[in-house]
C-alpha positions in Angstrom: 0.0 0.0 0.0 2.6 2.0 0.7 4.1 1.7 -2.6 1.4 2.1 -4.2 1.1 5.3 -2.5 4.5 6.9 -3.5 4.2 5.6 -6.8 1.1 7.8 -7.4 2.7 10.8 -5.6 5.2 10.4 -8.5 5.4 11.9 -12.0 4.8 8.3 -13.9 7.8 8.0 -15.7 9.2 5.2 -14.4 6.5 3.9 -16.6 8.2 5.5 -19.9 11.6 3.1 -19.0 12.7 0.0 -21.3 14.7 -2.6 -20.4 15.3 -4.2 -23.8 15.5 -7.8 -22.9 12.4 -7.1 -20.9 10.5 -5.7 -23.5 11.7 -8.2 -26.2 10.6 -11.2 -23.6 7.1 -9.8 -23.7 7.1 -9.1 -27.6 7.8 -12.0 -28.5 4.6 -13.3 -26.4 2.1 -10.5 -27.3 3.6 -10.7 -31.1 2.8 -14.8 -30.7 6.3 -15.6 -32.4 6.3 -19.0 -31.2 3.1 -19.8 -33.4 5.8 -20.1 -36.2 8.9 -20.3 -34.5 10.2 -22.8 -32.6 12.1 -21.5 -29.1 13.7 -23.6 -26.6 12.3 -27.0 -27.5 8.7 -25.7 -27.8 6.5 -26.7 -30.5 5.1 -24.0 -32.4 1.3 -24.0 -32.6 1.2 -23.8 -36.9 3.4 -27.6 -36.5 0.7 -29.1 -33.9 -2.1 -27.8 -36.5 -0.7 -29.4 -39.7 0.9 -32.1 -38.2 -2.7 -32.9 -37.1 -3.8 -32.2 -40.6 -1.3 -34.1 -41.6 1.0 -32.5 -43.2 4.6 -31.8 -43.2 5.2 -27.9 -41.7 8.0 -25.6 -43.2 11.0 -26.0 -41.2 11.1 -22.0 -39.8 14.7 -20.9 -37.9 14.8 -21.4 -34.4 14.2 -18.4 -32.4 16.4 -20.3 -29.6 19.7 -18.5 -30.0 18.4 -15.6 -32.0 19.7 -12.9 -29.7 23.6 -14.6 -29.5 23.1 -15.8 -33.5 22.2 -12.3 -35.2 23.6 -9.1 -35.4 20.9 -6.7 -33.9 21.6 -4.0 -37.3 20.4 -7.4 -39.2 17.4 -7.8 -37.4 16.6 -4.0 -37.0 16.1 -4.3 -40.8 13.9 -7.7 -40.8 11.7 -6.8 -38.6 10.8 -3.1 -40.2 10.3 -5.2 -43.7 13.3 -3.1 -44.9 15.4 -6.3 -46.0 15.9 -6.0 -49.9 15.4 -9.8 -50.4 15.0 -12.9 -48.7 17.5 -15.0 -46.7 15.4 -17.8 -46.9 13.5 -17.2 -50.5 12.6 -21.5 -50.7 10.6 -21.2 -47.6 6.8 -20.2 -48.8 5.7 -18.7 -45.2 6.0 -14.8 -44.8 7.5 -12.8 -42.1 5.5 -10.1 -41.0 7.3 -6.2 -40.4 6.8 -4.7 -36.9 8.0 -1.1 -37.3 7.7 0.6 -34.6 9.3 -2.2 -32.4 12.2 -3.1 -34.6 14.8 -0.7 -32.7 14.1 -2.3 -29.1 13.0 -5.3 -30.5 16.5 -6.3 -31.8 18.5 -4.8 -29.3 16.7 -6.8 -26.4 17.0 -9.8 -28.3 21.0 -9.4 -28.5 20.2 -8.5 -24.7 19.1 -11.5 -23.8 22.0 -13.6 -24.5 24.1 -11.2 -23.4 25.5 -9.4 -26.2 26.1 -5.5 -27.0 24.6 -4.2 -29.7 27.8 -3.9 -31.7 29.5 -6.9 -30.0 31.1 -8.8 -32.4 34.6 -10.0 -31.7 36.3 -11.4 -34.5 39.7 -11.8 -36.5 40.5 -8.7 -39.0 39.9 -9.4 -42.6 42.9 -11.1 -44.3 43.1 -11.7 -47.8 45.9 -14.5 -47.5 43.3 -16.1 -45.0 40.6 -15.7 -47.6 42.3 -17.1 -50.6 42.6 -20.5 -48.8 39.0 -20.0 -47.5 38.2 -19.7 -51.3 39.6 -23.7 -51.8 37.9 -24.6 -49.1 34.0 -23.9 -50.4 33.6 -26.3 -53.7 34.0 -30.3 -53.2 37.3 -31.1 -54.6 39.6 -30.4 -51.9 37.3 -28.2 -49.9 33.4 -28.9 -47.6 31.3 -28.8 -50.7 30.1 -25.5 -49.1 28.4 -24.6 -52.6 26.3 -27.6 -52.9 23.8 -26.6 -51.0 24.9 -22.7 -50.3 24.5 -20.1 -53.1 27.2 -17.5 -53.3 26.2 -13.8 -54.2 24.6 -14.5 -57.6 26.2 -18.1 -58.2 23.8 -20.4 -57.1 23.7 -23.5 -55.0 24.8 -26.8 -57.5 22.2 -29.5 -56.1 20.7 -28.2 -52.6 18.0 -30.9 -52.5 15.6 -30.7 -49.9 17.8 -29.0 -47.8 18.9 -25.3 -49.2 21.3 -23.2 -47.5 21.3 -19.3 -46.9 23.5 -17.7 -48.7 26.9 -17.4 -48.0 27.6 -13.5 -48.3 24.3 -13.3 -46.2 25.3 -15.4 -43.1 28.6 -13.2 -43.4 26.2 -10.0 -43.0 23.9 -11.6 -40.5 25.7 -14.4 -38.2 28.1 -13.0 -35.1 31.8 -14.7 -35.6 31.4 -16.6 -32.0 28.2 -18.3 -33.1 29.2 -19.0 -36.4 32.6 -21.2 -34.9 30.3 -22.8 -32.6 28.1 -23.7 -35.6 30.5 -24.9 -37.4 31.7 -26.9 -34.7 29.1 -28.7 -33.8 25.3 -28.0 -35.8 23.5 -30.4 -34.5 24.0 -29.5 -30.6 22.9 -25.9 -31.9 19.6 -26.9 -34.4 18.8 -30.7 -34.6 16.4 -30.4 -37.1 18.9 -28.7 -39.6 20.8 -31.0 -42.5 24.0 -29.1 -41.8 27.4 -31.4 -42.0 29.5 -32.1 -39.2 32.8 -31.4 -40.8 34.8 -31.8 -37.0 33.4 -35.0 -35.4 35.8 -34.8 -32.4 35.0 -30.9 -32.6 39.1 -30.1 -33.0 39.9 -31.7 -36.9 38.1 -32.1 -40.1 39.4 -34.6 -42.6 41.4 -32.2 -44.6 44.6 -32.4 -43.2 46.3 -31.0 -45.7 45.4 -27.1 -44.9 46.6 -26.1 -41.3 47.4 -29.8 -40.8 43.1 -30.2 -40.0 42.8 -27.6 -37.4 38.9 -26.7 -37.7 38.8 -23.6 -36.2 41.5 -22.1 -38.4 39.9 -24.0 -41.3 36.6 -22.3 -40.6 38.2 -18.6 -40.0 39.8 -19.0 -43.4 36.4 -19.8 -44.9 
């Protein structure tokens, strides 16, 4: 009561104040993400519905790690429809624009896990690095990358049922932490995704003959 007292004594704006992870927590409920989006082993209401019917859903990203996964200046841009194509163009849902919470939205996402808004640690671009990253996309002698993975304009040779985003997009979108511990291990991150596990004892892939196998190097050079 007496609380309640000095808080209507006050001016109110205490009410005005956002905590960004706060107010992304409650988004996501109010917005009723998870009715498309998986998140933390929930199943989302549009799989119970067609499975049901059934049918075979749309496999939809994980909104799991989405705050430790995606830069928030990504984001920003997805959620105020201003992305200038698709990341996913196979998949026939449609995500819908949220304008005026985009800003918060994203930054209380990144919050969540953690992260700064511009917090990004990784190694500075080096064109030596890069040139061996370059042998290390097509099959012979490299991970195939471009099987499945379109590159720029080039697009993916025989993706399947299991298309990959785009390379120069996940260089945009994905933070350099998540994207090693992707790499490492995919299947500990997203069961349900088709992605390779190129380091089965999560130090060495089988091409030994560039930085005598070390993955992590091997996936910084890529």
């Amino acid at each position: 009561r007496a609380a309640l007292i000095a808080f209507v004594k006050s001016d109110g704006k205490s009410l005005t104040r956002e905590t960004p992870a706060e107010f992304s927590l409650r988004q996501v409920k109010s917005l009723r993400c998870d009715s498309c989006h998986r998140r933390d082993g929930e199943l989302t209401r549009w799989h119970v519905v067609l499975e049901d019917e059934g049918k075979l859903p749309e496999n939809l990203p994980s909104l799991t790690w989405v705050g430790e996964k995606l830069k928030p200046a990504w984001t920003k841009k997805l959620f105020a429809g201003q992305s200038d194509h698709s990341a996913r163009p196979w998949i026939k849902a449609r995500m819908p624009a949220f304008p005026a919470r985009a800003d918060m939205l994203a930054v209380g996402l990144s919050h969540e896990h953690g992260f700064g808004i511009d917090e990004d640690d990784r190694p500075k671009p080096d064109a030596q690095l890069a040139a061996i990253g370059e042998k290390l996309i097509p099959q012979q002698g490299g991970f195939n990358c471009n099987n499945c993975h379109g590159i720029g304009k080039q697009p993916p040779i025989q993706p399947f049922e299991a298309p990959g985003i785009n390379l120069l997009d996940a260089a945009v979108r994905l933070r350099y932490n998540y994207y090693q511990r992707w790499m490492l291990a995919p299947d500990r991150v997203d069961v349900t995704m088709r992605m390779p596990i190129f380091a089965t004892d999560g130090k060495t892939t089988q091409l030994r003959d560039v930085f005598d196998g070390d993955a992590r190097k091997q996936y910084d050079a890529l």
